[in-house]
C-alpha positions in Angstrom: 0.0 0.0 0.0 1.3 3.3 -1.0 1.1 6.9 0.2 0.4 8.3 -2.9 -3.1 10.1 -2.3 -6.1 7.7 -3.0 -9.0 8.3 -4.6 -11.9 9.5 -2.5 -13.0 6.8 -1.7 -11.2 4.8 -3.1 -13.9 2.5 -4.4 -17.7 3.4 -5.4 -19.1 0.6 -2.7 -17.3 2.8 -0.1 -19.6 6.0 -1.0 -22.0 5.8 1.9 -19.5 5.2 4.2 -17.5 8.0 3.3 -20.5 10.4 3.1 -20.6 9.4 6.9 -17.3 9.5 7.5 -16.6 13.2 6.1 -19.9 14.2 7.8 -18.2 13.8 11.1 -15.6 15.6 9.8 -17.9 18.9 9.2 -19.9 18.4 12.1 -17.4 18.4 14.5 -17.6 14.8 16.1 -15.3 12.8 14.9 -13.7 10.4 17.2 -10.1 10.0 17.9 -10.1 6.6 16.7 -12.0 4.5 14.1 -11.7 0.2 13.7 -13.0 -0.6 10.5 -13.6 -4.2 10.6 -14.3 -7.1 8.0 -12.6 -9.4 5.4 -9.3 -9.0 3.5 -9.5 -7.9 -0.3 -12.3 -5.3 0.0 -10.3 -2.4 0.5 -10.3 -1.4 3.9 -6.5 -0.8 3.7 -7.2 1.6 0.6 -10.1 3.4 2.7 -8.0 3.9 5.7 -5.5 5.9 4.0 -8.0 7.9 2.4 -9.2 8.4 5.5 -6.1 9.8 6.8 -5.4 11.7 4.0 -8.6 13.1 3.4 -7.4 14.9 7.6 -3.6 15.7 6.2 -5.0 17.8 3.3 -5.0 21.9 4.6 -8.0 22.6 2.0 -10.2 19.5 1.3 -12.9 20.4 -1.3 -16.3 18.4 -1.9 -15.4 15.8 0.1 -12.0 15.5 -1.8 -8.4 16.0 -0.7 -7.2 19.1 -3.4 -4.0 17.3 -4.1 -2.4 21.1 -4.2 -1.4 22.1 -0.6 1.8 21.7 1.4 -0.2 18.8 3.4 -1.2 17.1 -0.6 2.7 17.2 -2.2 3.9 16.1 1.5 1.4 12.9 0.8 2.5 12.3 -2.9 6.2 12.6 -1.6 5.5 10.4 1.1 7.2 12.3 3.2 4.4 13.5 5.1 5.7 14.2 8.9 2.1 13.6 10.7 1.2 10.1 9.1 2.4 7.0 10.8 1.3 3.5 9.5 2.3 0.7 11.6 2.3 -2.7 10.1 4.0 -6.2 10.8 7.2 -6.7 9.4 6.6 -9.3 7.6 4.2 -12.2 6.5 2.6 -13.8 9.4 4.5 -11.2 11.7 3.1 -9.8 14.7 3.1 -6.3 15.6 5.8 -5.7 18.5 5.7 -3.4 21.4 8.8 -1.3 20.4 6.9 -0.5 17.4 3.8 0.6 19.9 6.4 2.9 21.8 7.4 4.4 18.4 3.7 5.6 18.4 3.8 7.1 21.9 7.1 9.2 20.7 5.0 10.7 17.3 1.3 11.2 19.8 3.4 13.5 22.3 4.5 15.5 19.6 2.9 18.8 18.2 2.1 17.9 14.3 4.6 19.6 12.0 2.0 20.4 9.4 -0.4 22.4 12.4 -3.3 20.1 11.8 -4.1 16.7 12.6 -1.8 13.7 13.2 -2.6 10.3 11.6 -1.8 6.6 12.5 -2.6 4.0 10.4 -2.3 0.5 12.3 -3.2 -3.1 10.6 -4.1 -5.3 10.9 -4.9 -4.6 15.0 -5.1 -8.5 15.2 -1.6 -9.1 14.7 -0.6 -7.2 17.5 0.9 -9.3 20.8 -0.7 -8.7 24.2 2.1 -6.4 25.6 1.8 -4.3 22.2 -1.9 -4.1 22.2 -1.8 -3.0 26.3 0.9 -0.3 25.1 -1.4 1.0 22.6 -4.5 1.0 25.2 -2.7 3.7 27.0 -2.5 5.9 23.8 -5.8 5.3 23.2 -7.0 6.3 26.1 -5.5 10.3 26.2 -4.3 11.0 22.9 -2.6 14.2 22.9 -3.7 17.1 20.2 -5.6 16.6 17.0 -4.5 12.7 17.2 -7.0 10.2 14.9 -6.0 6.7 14.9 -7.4 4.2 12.3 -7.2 0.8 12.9 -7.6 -2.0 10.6 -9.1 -5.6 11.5 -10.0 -8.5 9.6 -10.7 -10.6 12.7 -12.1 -8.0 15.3 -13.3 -10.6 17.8 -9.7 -10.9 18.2 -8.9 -7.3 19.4 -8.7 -6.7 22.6 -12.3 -5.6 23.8 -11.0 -2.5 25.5 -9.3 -1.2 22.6 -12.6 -2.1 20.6 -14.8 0.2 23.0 -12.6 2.9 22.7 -12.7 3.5 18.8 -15.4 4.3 16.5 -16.2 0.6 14.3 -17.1 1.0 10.8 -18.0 -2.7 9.5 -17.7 -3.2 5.9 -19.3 -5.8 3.5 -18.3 -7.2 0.3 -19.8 -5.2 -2.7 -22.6 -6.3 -4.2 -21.6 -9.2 -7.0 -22.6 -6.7 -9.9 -20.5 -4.0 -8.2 -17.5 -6.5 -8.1 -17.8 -8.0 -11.4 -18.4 -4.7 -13.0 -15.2 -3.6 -11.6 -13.2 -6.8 -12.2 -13.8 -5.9 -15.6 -12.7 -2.6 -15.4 -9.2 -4.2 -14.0 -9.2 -7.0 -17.0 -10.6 -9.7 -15.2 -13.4 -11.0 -17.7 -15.6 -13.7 -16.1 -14.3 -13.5 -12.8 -17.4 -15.1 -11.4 -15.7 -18.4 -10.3 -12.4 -16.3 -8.8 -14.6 -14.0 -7.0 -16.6 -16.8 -5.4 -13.4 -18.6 -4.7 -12.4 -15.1 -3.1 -15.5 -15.0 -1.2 -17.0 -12.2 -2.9 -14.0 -9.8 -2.1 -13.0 -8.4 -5.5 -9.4 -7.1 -4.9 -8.6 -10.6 -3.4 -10.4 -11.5 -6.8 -8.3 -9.7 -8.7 -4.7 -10.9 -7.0 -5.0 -14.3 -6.9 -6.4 -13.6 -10.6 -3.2 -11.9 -11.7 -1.0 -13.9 -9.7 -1.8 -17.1 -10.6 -3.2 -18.1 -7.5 -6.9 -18.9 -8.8 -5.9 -21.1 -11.3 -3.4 -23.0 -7.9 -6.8 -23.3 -6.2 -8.6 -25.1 -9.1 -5.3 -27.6 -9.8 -5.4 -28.4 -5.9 -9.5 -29.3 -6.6 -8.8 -31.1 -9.1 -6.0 -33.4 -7.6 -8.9 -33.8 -4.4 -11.4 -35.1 -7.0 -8.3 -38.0 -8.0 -7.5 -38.2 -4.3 -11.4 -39.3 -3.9 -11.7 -41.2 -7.1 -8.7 -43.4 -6.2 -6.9 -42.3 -8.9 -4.0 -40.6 -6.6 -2.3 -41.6 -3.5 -3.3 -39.4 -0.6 0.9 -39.2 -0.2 1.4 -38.3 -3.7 -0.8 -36.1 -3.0 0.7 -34.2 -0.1 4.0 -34.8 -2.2 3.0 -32.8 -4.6 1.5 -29.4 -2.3 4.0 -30.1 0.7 6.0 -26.7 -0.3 2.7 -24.5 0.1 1.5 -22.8 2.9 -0.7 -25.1 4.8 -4.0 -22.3 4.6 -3.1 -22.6 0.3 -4.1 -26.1 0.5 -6.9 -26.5 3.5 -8.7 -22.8 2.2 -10.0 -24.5 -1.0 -10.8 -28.0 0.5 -13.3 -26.0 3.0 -14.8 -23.7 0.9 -16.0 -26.7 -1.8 -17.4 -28.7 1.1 -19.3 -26.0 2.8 -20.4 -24.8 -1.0 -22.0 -28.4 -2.0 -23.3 -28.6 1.3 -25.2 -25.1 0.9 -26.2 -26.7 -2.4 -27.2 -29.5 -1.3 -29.3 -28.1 1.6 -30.1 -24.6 0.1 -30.2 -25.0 -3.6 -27.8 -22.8 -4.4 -26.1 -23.1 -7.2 -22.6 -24.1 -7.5 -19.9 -22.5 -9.5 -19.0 -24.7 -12.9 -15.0 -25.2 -11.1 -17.0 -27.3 -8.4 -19.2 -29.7 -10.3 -16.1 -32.1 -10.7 -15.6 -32.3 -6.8 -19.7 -32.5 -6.6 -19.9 -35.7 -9.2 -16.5 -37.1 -6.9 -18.4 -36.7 -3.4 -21.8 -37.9 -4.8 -21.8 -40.7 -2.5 -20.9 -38.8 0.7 -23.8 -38.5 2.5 -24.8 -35.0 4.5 -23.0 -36.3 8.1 -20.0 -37.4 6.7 -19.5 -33.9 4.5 -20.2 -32.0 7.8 -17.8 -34.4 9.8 -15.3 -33.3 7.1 -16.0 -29.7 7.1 -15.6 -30.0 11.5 -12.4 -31.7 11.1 -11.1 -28.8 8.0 -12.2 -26.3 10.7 -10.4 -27.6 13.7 -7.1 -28.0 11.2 -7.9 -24.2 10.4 -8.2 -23.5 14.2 -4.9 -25.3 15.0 -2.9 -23.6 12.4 -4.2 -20.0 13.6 -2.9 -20.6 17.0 0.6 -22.3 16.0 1.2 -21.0 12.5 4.9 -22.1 12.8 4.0 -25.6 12.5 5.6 -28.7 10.6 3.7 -27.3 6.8 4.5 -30.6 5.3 3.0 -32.9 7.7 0.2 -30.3 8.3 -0.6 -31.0 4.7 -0.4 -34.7 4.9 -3.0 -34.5 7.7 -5.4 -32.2 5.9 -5.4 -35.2 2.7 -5.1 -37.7 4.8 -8.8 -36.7 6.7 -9.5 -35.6 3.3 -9.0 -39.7 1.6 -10.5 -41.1 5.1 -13.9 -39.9 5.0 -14.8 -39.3 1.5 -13.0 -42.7 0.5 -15.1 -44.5 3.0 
């Protein structure tokens, strides 16, 4: 994510929100500190920037940053003294105390710019329990014109007293017309199947379109449909994904099994990349789908709290459940 300045807001599903948002703004009540909360790939760490932005520009216009002012060429340099993100540093990283104590350094100061300072901190999840305590305390008296905007994918997972004292704006997936629509603004024709894979987020979508990752997730389907035909060793199996991350592999075995179960309970209708897997599992009845989908979601559970486990035999579990119960 860049500091260039972003578009206002940055995506047209964001509109209402941002009406809202900026209607704090000129009515003189907005909060030192905002959560938004919901899933990856829907561009919550786009509106957050915005967000921050939108307080760094000196002479906003219409609900718009100008993009002119000392505050705007500070931002598009970005080099801008009053805007802090704070982010793990790396994959699968936590956020660390000393980088919480960094924070209390810039909220003491007066902003260089004579407006507003800005920290941008996602996602608040990752943060350890002596970093998220540290960050209570600035919370709880920011000094000056201080906003914080915190970003969460799993809010259930912040600490509740860091929760109660920010403003939560929830966001929700565009509607499916909004997301193919703009899929195909960003070259992504027919990207219904990749944006159900993705869960209806459409800049997920659009990565694990451009990255190959989509077309990953319908190989690995394929190679469960052999796994339950017989046709390939559960070993051969775990052979062949046992350099992925563990989530690459167990992601797409959950999200078919709760999709056919939906189907098969719901009638809705399955994406075409599924009917293989459907035809394979025919004769799994109902209990023995859901028995899978408990044991995919207690993998899922284990990984989340030791996500420095053995990958390899992590995936030779997962296939291994996987051959057990829909082999029987």
């Amino acid at each position: 994510m860049t500091n260039a300045i972003q578009p206002m807001p940055p995506f047209e599903w964001q509109q209402n929100l941002w009406e809202d948002y900026c209607g704090r703004i000129s009515d003189d009540k907005l909060p030192h500190a905002f959560l938004l909360a919901g899933q990856k790939g829907i561009g919550m760490e786009e509106l957050s920037l915005a967000m921050g932005q939108f307080l760094l520009c000196l002479s906003p216009l219409n609900e718009v940053a100008c993009g002119r002012c000392r505050g705007c060429q500070l931002l598009h340099a970005e080099t801008h003294p009053d805007l802090v993100r704070v982010e793990p540093e790396g994959a699968g990283k936590q956020i660390k105390i000393d980088q919480i104590r960094s924070i209390a350094k810039f909220v003491d100061q007066t902003a260089q710019q004579g407006g507003y300072k800005v920290i941008v901190l996602g996602p608040a999840e990752a943060m350890n329990v002596n970093a998220a305590n540290a960050l209570l305390k600035n919370l709880e008296e920011p000094a000056g014109r201080t906003v914080f905007i915190l970003i969460s994918h799993q809010a259930s997972q912040v600490l509740p007293t860091i929760r109660s004292r920010c403003a939560t704006l929830t966001l929700y997936p565009p509607e499916e017309d909004k997301s193919l629509a703009w899929l195909s603004t960003a070259g992504v024709e027919e990207g219904g199947a990749v944006l159900f894979e993705a869960r209806g987020a459409p800049l997920l979508a659009k990565r694990w379109h451009d990255e190959g990752i989509f077309q990953e997730r319908l190989n690995i389907l394929q190679d469960l449909v052999t796994v339950a035909a017989r046709n390939l060793e559960p070993m051969a199996f775990a052979k062949k994904w046992a350099k992925h991350e563990p989530m690459q592999v167990l992601e797409p075995m959950l999200i078919c099994i709760e999709s056919i179960l939906v189907n098969d309970l719901g009638g809705k209708e399955l994406p075409e990349h599924y009917l293989g897997i459907k035809s394979a599992l025919a004769h799994c009845k109902e209990p023995m789908l859901f028995r899978l989908r408990d044991r995919l979601c207690e993998r899922k559970a284990q990984f989340r709290v030791s996500p420095n486990l053995n990958a390899p035999l992590f995936i030779e579990e997962l296939i291994l459940d996987w051959s057990a119960i829909v082999s029987a």
